[in-house]
Backbone as CSV, one residue per row, in Angstrom:
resi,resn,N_x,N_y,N_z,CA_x,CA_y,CA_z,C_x,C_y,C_z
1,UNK,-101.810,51.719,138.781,-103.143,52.179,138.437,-103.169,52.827,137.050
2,UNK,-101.924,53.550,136.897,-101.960,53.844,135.482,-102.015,52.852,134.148
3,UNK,-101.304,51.764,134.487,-101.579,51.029,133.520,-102.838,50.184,133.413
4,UNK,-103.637,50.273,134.295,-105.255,49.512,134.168,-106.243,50.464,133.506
5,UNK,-105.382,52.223,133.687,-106.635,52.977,132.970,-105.723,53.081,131.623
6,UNK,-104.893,52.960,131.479,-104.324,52.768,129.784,-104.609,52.040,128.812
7,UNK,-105.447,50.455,129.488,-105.672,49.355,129.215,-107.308,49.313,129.069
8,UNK,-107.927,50.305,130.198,-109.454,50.248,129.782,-109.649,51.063,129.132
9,UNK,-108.971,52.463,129.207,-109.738,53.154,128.290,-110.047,53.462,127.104
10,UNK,-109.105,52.309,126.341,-109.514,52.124,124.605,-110.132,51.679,124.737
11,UNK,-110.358,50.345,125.565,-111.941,49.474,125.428,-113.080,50.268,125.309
12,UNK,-113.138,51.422,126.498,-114.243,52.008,127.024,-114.713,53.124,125.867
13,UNK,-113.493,53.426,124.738,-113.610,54.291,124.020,-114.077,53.252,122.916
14,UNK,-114.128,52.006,122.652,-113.893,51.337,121.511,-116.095,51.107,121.759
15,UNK,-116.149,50.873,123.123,-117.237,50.718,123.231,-118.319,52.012,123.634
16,UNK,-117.967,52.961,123.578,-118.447,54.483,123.122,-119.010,54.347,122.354
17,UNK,-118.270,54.357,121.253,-118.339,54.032,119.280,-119.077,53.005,119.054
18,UNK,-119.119,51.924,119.385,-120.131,51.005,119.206,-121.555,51.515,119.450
19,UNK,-121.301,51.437,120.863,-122.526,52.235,121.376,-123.674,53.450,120.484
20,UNK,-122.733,53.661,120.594,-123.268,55.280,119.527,-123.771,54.581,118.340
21,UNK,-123.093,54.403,117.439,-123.061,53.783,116.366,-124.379,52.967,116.428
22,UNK,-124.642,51.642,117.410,-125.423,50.992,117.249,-126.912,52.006,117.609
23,UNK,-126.787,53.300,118.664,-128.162,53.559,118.525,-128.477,54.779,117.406
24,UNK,-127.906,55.059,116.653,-127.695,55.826,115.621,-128.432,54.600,114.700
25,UNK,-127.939,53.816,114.650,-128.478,52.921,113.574,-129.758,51.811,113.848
26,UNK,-129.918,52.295,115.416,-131.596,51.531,115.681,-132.780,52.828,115.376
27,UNK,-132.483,54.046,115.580,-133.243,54.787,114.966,-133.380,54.810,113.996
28,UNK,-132.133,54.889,112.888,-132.309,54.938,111.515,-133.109,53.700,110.878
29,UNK,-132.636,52.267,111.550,-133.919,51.388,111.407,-135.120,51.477,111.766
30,UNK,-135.785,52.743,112.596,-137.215,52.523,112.800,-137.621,53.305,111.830
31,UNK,-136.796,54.405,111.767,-136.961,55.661,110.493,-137.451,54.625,108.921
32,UNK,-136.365,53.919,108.425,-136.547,53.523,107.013,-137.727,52.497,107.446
33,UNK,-137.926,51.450,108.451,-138.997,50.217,108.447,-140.285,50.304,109.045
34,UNK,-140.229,51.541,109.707,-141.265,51.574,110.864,-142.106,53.000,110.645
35,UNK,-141.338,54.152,110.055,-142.039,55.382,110.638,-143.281,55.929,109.567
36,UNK,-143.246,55.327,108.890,-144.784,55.311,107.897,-145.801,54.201,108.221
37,UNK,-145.846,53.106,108.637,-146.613,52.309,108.747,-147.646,52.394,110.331
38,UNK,-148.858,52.090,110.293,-149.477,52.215,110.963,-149.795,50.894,111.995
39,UNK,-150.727,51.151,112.887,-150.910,49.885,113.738,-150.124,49.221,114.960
40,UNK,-150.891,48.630,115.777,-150.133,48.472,116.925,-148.480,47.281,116.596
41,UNK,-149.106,46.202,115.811,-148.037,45.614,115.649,-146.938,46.352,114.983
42,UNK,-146.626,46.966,114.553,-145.876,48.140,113.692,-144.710,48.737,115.052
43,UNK,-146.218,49.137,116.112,-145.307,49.599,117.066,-144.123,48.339,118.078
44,UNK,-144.847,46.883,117.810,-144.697,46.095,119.164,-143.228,45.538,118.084
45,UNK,-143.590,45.698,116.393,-142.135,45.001,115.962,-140.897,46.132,116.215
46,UNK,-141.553,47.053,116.000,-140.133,48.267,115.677,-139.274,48.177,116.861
47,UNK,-140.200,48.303,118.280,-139.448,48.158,119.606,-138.819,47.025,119.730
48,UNK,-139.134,45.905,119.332,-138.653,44.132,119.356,-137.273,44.673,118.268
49,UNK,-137.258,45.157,117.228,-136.156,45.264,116.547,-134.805,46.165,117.166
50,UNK,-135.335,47.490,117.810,-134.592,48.248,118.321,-133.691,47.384,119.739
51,UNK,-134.483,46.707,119.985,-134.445,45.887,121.137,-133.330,44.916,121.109
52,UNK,-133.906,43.954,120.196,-132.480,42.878,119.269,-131.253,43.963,119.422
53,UNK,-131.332,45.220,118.350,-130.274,45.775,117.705,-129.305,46.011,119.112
54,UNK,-129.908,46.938,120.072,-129.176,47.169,121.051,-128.396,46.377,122.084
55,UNK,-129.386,45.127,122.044,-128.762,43.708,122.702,-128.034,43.246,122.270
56,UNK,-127.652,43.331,121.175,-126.464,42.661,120.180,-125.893,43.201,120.359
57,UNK,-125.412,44.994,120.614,-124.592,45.851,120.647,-124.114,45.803,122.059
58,UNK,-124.809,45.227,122.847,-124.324,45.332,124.495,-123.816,44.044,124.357
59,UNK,-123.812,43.270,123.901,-123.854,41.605,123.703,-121.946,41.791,123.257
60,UNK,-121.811,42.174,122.251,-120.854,42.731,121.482,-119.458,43.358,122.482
61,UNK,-120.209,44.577,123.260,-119.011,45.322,124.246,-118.727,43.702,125.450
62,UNK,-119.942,43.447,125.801,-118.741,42.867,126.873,-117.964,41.541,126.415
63,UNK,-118.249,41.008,124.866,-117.394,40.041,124.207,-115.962,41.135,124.289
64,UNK,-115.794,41.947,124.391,-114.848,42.865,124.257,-114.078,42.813,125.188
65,UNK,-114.581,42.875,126.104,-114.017,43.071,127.528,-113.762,41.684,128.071
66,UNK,-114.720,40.681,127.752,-113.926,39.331,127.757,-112.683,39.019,126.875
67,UNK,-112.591,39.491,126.125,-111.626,39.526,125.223,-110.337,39.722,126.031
68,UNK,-110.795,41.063,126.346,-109.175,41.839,126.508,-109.055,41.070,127.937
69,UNK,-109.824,40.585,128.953,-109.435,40.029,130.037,-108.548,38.335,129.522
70,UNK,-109.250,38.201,128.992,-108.499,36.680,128.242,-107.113,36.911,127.695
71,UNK,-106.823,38.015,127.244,-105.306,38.691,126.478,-104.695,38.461,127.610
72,UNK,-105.303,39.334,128.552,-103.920,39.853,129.633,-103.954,38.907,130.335
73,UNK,-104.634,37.648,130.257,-104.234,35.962,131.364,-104.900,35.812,132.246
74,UNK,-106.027,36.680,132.664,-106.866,36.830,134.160,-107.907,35.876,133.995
75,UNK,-108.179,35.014,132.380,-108.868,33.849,132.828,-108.377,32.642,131.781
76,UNK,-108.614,31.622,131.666,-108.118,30.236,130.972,-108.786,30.400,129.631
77,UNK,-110.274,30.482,129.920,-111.349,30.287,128.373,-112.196,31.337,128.441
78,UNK,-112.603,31.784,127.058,-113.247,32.716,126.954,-114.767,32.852,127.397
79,UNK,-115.083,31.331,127.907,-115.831,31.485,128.909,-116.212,32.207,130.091
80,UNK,-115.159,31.824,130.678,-114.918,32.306,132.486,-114.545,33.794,131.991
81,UNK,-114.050,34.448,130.646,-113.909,35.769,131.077,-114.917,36.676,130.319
82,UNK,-115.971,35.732,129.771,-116.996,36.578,128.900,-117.960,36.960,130.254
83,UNK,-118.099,36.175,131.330,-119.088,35.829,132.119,-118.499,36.571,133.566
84,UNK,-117.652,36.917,133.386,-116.957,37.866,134.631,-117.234,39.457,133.815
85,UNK,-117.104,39.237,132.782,-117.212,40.536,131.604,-118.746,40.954,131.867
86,UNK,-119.772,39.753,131.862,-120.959,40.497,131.666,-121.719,40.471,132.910
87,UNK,-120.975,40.406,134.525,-120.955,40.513,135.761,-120.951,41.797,135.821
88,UNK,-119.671,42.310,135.549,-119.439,43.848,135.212,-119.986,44.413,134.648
89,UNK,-120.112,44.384,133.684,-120.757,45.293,132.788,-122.485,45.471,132.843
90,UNK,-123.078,44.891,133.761,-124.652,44.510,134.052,-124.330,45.078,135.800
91,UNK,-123.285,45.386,135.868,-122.971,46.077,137.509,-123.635,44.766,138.643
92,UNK,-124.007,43.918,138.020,-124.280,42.784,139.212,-123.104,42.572,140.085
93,UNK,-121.966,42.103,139.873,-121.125,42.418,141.230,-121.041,41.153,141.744
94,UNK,-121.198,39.743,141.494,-121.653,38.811,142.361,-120.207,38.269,143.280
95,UNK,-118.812,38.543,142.765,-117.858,38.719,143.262,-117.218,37.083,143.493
96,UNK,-118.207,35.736,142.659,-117.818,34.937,142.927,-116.330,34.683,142.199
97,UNK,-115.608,35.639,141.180,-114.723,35.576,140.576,-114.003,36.903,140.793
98,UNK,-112.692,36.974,141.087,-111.729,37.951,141.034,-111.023,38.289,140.378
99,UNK,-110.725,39.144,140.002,-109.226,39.155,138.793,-108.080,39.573,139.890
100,UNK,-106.920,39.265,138.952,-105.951,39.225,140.365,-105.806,40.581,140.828
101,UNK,-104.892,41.398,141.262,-104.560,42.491,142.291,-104.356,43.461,141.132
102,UNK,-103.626,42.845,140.021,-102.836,44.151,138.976,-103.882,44.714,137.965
103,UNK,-104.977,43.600,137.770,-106.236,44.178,136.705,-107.310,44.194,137.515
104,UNK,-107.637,44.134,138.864,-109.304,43.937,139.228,-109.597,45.204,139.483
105,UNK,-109.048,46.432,139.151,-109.745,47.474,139.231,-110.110,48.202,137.747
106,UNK,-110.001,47.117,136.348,-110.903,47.126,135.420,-112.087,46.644,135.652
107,UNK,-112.735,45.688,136.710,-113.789,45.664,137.239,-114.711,46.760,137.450
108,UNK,-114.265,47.676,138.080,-115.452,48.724,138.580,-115.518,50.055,136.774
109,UNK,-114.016,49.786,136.194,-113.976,50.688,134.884,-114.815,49.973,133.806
110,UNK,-114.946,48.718,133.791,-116.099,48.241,132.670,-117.473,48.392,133.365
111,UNK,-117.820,48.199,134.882,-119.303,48.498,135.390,-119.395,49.894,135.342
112,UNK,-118.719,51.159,135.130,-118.879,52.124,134.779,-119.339,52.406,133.407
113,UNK,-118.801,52.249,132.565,-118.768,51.894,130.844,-120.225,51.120,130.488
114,UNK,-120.473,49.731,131.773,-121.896,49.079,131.157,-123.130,49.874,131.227
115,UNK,-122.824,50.161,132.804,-123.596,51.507,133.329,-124.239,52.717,131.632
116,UNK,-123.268,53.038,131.866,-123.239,54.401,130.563,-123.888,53.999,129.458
117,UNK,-123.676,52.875,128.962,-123.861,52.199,127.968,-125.608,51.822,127.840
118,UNK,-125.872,50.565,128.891,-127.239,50.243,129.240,-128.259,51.249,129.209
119,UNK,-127.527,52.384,129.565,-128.228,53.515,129.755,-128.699,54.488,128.036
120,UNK,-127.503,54.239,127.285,-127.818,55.011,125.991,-128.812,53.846,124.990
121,UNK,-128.408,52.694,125.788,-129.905,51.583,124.973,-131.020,51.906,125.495
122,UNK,-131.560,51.933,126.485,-132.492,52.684,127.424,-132.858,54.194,126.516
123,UNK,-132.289,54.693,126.487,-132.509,55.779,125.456,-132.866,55.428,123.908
124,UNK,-132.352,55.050,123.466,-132.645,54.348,122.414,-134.136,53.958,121.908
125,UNK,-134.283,52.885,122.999,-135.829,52.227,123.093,-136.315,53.666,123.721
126,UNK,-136.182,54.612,124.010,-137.345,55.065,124.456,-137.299,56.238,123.463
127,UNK,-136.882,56.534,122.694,-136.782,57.675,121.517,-137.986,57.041,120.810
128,UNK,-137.568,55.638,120.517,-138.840,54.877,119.321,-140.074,54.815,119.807
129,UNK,-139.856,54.120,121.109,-141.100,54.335,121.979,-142.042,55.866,122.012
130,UNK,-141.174,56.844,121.973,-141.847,58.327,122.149,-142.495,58.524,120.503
131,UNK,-141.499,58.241,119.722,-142.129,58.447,118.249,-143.360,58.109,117.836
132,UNK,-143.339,56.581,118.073,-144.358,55.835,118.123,-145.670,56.498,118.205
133,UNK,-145.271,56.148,120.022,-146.747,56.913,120.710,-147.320,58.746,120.108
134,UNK,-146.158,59.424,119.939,-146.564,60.472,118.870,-147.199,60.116,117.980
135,UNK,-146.447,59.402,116.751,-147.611,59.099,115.887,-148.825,58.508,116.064
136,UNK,-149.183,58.155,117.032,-150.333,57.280,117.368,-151.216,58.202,117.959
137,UNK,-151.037,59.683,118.925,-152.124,60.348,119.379,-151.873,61.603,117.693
138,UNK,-151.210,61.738,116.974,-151.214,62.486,116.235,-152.724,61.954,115.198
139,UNK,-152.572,60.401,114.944,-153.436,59.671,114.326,-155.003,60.121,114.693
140,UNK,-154.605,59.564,116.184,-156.161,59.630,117.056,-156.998,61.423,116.704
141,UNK,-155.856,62.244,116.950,-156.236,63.746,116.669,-156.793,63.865,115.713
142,UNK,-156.138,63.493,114.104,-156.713,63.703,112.801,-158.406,62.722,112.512
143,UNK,-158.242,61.659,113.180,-159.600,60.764,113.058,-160.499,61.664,113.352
């Protein structure tokens, strides 16, 4: 067991940093493209962008985790282990694929990690979302 949490938890740390990183830098994109301009489409692109940004960034961790499952031999093509990767990491669970006995309890350590993760995109979109709608009854107030 020690060596499966030796093995996830750089991933899980590698995808921390991403994480972070990417919603650090979907705010800072609504900040420089979005937070002066007015109008609903203004609001419907900024969220569509934050949206992309974070999907790419979740898109990204579990190429990761397919990755490292493909290293250690638990699948043939980076197919079968991107798609067991984003089983996990989306906590779906469908269980039609196993990893063998010595790594399948990186299974429940990357649906922990997607968990955490999904969750700071979720945050993300809803920081812009709150801004937004601020500026928009701030608007309505001054009219």
């Amino acid at each position: 067991m020690l060596l499966v949490l030796l093995t996830g938890m750089p991933v899980i740390l590698c995808n921390m940093l991403l994480q972070s990183w990417v919603a650090v830098w979907s705010i800072r994109f609504y900040i420089k493209h979005f937070h002066q301009r007015e109008g609903m489409w203004v609001g419907v692109l900024a969220l569509f962008g934050i949206i992309t940004i974070v999907l790419m960034g979740n898109l990204l961790q579990i190429m990761l985790w397919g990755v490292l499952f493909l290293w250690l031999g638990e699948f043939s093509n980076l197919h079968e282990a991107v798609y067991h990767s984003g089983v996990n990491f989306a906590t779906l669970g469908y269980g039609d694929i196993v990893m063998s006995a010595k790594w399948k309890l990186l299974g429940p350590l990357e649906a922990v990690n997607g968990a955490l993760m999904i969750g700071l995109s979720g945050a993300s979109m809803l920081a812009v979302l709150q801004q937004h709608i601020r500026k928009q009854v701030g608007k309505i107030r001054t009219d």
